[in-house]
N, C-alpha and C positions, 0 to 999 in steps of 0.2 A: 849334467845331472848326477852321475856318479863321483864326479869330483865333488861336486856339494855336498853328497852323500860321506866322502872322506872326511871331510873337512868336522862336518858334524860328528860325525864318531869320535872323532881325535878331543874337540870341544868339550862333549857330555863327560870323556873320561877325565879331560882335565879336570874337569870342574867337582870330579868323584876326592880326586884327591886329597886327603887333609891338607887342609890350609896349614902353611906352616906356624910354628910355634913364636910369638915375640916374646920379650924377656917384659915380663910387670911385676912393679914393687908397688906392694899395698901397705902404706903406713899409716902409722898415727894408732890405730887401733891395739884393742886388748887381745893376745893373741892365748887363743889359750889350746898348749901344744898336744894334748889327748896324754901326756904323760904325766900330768898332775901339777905340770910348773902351768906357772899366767905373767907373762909379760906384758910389763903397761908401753903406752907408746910404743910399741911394737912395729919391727918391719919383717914381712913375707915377701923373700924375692921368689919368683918361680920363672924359670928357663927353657926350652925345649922339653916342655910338660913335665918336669920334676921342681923340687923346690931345690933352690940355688943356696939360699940361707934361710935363718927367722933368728931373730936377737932385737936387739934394744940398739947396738949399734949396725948397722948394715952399710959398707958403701952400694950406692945403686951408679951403677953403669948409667954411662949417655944415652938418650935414646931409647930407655926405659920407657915403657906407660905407666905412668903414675895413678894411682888410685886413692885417694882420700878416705881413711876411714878413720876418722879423728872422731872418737863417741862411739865407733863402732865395735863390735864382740867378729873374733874371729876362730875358729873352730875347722876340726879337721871333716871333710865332709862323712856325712851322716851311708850309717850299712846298715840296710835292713836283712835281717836275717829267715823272714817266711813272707818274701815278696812276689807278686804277681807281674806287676807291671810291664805289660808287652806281651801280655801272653793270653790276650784275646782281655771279654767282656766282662768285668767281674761279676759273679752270681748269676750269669749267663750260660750254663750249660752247653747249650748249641754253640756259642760262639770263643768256646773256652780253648785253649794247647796246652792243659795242665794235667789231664789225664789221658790214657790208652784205658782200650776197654779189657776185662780180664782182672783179676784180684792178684796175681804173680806177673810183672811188668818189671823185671831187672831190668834188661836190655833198653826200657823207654828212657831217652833222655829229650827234654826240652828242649837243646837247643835250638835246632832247626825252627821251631815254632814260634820265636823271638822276629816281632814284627819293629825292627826301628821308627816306624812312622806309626805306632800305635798311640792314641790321643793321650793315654796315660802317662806316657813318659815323661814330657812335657811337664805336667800336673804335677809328678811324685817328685821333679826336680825342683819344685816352688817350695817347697819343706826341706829341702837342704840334703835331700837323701839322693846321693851320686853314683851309690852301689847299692847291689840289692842280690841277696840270693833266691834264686829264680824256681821253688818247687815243685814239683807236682803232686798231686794229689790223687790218695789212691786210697781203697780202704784195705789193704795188707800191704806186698812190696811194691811200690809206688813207681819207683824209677827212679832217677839221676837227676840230681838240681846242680843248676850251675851256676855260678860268681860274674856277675855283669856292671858294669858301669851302664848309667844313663844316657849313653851319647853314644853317637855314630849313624852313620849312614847306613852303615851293613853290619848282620850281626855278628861276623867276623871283628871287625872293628871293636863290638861291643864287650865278648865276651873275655875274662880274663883267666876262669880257669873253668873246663868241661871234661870228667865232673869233677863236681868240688864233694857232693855228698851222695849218696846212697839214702835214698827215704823209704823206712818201713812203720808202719804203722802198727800201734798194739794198744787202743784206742778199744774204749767199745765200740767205736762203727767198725774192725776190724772184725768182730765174734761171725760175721756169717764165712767167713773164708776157712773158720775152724770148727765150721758145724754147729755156728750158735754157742760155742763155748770159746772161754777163752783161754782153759788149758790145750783145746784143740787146736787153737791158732800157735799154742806155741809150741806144740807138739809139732804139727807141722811146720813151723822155720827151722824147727832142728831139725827135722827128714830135709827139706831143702838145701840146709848147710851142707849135711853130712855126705848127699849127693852131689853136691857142688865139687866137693873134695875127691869124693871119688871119681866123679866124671872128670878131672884135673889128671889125676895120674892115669884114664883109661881112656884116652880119647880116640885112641885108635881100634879101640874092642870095639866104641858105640858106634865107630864108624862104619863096622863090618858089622853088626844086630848083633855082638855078642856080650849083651848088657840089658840087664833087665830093665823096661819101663824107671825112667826117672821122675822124681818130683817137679820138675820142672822140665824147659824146652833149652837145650844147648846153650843157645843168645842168653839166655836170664841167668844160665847156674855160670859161663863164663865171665857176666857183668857183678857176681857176686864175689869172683875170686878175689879181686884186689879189695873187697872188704874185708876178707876171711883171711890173707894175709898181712892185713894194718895199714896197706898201703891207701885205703880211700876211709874217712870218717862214715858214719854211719847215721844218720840222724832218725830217731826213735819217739815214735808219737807216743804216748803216753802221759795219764792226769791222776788215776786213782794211783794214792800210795800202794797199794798192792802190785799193779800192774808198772810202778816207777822202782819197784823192787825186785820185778821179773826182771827189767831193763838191765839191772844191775849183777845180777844171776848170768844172764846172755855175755855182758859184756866181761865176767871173768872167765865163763867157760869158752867162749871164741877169743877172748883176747881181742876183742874190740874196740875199736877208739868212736866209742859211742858220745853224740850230743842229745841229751832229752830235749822234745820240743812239744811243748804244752805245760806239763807238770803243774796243775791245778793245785795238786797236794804235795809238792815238793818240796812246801815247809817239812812236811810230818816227818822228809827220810831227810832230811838238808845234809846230817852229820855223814849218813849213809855216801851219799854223791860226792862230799866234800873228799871221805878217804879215798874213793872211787877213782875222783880226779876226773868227772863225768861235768862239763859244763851244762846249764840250763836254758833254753829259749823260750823265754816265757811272755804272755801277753798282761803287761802290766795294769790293764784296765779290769782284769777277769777276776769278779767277787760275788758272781753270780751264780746259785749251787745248781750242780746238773746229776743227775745219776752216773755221769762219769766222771764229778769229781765235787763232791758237798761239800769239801772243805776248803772253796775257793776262798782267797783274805787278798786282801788289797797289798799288802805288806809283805806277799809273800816275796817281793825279791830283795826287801830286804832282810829276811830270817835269812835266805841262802849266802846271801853274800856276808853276813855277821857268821855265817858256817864257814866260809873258807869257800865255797861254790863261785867260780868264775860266770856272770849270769850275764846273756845276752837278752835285749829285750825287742821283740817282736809284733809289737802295737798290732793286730786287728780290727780295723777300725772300716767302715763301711764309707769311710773320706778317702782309703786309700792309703797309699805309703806313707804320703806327704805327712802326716799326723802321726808319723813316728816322735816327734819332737815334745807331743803333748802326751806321749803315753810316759814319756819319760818325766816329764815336768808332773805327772800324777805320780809317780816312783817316789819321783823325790818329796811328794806331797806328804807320800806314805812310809816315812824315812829311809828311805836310801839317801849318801849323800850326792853331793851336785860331782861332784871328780868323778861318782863309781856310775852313774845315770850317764853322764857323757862318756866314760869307760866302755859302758855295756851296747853301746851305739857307734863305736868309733873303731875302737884299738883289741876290745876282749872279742868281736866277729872276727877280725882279721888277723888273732892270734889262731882262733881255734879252726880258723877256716883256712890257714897253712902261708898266710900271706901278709903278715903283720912285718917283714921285711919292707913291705913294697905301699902298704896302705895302714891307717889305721890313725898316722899321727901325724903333727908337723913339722917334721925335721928334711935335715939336707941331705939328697940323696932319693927320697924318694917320692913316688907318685902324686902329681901337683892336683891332688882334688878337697877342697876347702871351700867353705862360705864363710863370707862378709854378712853377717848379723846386725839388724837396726839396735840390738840388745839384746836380751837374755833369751837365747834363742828355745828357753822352756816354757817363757813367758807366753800366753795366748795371743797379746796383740803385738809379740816383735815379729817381721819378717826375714827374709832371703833378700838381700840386694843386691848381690852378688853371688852366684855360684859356681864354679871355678871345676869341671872335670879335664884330667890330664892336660892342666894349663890354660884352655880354652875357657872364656867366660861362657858360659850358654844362657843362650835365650832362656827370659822365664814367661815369655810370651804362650799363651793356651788357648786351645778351644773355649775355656771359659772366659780368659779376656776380653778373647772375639765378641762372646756373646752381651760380657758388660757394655763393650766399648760404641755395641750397633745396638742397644736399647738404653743408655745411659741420656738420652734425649729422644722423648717417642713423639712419631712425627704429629701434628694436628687432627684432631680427631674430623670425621668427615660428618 
């Protein structure tokens, strides 16, 4: 019994292991490399989960798996930059790992809370989106989001970099953490800062009580140094042009490598951000006026990016990640072009997210994650036929296939 007992343990681990990697060459298709070139008849070799080549001419090794995409659109796989997925229920409170409770939450980071077996992952990878930045939500300092691919057994596996951003919010759902105003909220990140800084060079005074009450608790003002030294991004909720011009204020008085994420009105400052050198995360569907930000336009990420504003686009959509694709295909609806819409989903998240070495495009050398497109993958009725993270094809099998597949013939009625 305890032999069997061996045996199996030895089994379950093997079986833990990533499978390893074979070498596939996907040809014939249109390969379009996130750097603005399009090659036709195109071949994608991808090797030990990196891409080996991409060109027009390619020899493919013996022994290759061949993949046919003759007709086919191929693209580097899709990054959402304000994504959920895996991190409990959406619009499910009780069942959520996106928030800690508390309005000052440095110290919170997601990742622990990253369920590989959550039904969403699955789903968000049928839309072509392989990475996803993972945030939480908070209504002031929110916590730590981090940079994931959509695969792995374990969220060790998954995650690529933790943290990648620092989320604070200065949103109006932020005004109650500063007294119902929203000069009080930023009054108060400046007392947070400032203590931060001090509790930095006194750590030995707080340690003996010879240091007055801080703005925050130890954990929080220590998760805030490496953004108060430039070494972590900062990502900064904000819509009204007033409050996307505090943003701008914070980020030259800290020296901030601040990313705005909402900017409803980030037409109104575009020129502002653009000398900033502040990128945008914005949800390209939002034209809808809210008291936090009435001057929502469709268009807006194309004023920013006619500014010089590097914009990522961050679809909202209550389908989930997967429908990053059509928020960009509305982008491009509402002039943006089709190079800066795939740009703002590809290659401009994983410049500003520190990791445009290793993801973002289709070249040699780096991180084999791309999808195989029926066609125009802005298009509403092209699909994912293929989705490729770190070399590996993945299932696009779902909970919701399950469900088409077992009522797609319903049985006789009685």
């Amino acid at each position: 019994m305890i032999r069997h007992l061996v045996i199996t343990s030895a089994l379950v681990a093997t079986l833990a292991m990533p499978t390893a990697a074979q070498t596939v060459a996907i040809t014939g298709g249109t390969v379009f490399t996130g750097t603005g070139s399009r090659i036709e008849n195109g071949t994608v070799l991808l090797r030990d989960g990196t891409i080996a080549a991409v060109g027009a001419t390619v020899a493919i090794p013996a022994g290759a798996t061949r993949i046919d995409a003759s007709g086919k659109w191929i693209t580097p796989g899709l990054i959402h930059t304000a994504a959920n997925a895996g991190l409990g229920v959406r619009g499910l409170g009780a069942y959520g790992e996106t928030s800690q409770s508390g309005d000052v939450t440095a110290a919170f980071n997601v990742r622990e809370g990253l369920d590989p077996d959550a039904v969403d992952i699955p789903i968000t990878r049928t839309g072509g989106v392989t990475t996803g930045l993972l945030v939480p939500n908070g209504n002031f300092i929110a916590g730590q989001a981090v940079l994931a691919n959509f695969s792995g057994s374990r969220m060790e596996d998954m995650v690529i970099r933790s943290p990648a951003v620092m989320v604070i919010n200065l949103s109006s759902s932020a005004r109650g953490a500063g007294g119902n105003s929203r000069a009080g909220v930023l009054a108060r990140l400046r007392q947070i800062f400032a203590d931060a800084r001090e509790y930095e060079s006194r750590r030995q005074d707080y340690g003996r009580a010879q240091m007055r009450e801080l703005a925050a608790s130890p954990a929080d003002l220590e998760a805030l140094l490496p953004v108060l030294r430039g070494e972590l991004p900062v990502m900064m909720v904000a819509n009204r042009a007033s409050d996307i011009r505090s943003v701008i204020r914070l980020a030259e008085e800290f020296r901030l490598r601040v990313i705005l994420r909402g900017g409803a009105e980030a037409w109104k400052v575009a020129p502002d951000l653009a000398r900033a050198g502040i990128p945008v995360a914005l949800n390209p569907m939002e034209d809808i006026p809210s008291f936090d930000g009435l001057g929502a336009r469709l268009d807006n990420a194309t004023v920013l990016r006619e500014a010089g504003v590097e914009v990522l686009l961050a679809h909202q959509d209550s389908g989930g990640e997967r429908n990053l694709r059509f928020g960009a295909g509305n982008a491009v609806r509402n002039g943006l072009s089709w190079n800066d819409a795939l740009r703002a989903i590809t290659l401009a998240p994983a410049t500003v997210l520190g990791v445009a070495s290793q993801y973002g495009t289709l070249e040699t050398g780096k991180v084999a994650n791309l999808v195989i497109w029926s066609g125009d993958p802005f298009e509403f009725s092209t699909v994912a036929e293929h989705v490729f993270i770190r070399g590996q094809d993945q299932s696009l099998h779902t909970r919701e296939t399950e469900l088409l597949d077992r009522y797609r013939t319903l049985p006789p009625k009685y």
